[in-house]
N, C-alpha and C positions, 0 to 999 in steps of 0.2 A: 445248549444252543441259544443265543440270542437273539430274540424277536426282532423284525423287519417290522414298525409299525408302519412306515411311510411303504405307500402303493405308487403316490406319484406330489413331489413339493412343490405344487403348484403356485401363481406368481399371487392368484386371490384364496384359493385352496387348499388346505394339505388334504392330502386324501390318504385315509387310514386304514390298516385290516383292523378286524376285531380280533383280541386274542382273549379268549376264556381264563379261568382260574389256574387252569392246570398247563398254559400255555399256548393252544391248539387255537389254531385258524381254520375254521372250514375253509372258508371264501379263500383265502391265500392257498390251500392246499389243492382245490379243487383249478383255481388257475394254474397255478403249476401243469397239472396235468393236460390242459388246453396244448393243442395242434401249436403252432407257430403262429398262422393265419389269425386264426380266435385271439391270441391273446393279443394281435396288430391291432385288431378290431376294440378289442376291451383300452388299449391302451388311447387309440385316438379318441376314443368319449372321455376318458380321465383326463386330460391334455386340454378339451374344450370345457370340461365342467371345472377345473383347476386353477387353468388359466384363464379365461373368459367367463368367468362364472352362469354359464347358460348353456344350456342344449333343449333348442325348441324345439326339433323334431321330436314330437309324440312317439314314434313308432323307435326311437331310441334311450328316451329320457320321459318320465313318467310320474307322476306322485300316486301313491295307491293307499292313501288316507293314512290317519292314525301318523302321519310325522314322517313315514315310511317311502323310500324314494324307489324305483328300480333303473337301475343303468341297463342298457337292453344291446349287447351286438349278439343279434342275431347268430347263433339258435341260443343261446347264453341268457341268463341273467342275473345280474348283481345285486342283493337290497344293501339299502344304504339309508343313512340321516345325518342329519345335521346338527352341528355342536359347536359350541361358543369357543370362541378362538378359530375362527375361518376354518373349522374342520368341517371333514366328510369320513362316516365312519361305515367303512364297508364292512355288514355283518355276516352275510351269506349268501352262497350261489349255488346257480343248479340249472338243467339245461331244461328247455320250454318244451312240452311232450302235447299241451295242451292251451285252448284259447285262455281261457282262465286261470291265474296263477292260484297254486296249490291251498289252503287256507296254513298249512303249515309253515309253506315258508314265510308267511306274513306272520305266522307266532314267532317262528324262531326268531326272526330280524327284530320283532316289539321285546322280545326278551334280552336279547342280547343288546339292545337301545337300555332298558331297565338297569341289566347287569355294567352295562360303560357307567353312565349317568350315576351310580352308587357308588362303583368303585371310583371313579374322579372326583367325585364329591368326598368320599373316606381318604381319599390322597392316596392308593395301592394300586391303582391300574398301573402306574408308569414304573415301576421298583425293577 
């Protein structure tokens, strides 16, 4: 199967899934499985943060230190970062259970930031 990196080719944005070594997209597989309505909601933040390069609403669009972004539609959340050549790299998601986001998923996203940033720099992420 051939990887879908583009999430949405925005007119100041491309916005990206992460794909691991072995293929696999959490964050793309986990939307997949999204209701209809949720993934309306994930796609109109992608559309504003894309094409408008902005989303002030706090309670949507977020920075949670360390590089590390979260796109937020309700009950959802996407991490994400940013990368040279007007990208957006969406690394993982997973639904809000609680006020405070999990310390994991902020590992997972700094790693899978780590693991992009190596392989684009080695020239093997895009084969």
């Amino acid at each position: 199967m051939k990887k879908q990196f583009i999430a949405y080719p925005g007119n100041k944005f491309t916005i990206e899934w992460f794909f691991d070594e072995r293929g696999k997209s959490g964050a793309l597989e986990y939307f997949k499985d999204l209701p209809l309505e949720r993934k309306k909601k994930f796609f109109t933040l992608l559309r504003l943060l894309g094409d408008i390069c902005k989303i002030s609403n706090k309670e949507k669009f977020r920075y949670e230190g360390d590089k590390i972004y979260a796109l937020k539609p309700a009950p959802d959340r996407f991490l994400c970062f940013f990368f040279d050549g007007a990208r957006v790299i969406i690394t993982n998601a997973y639904e809000k259970k609680m006020a405070k986001m999990p310390a994991k998923e902020k590992q997972r996203a700094l790693k899978a930031k780590d693991n992009y940033t190596k392989r684009c720099k080695g020239g093997t992420y895009y084969d």
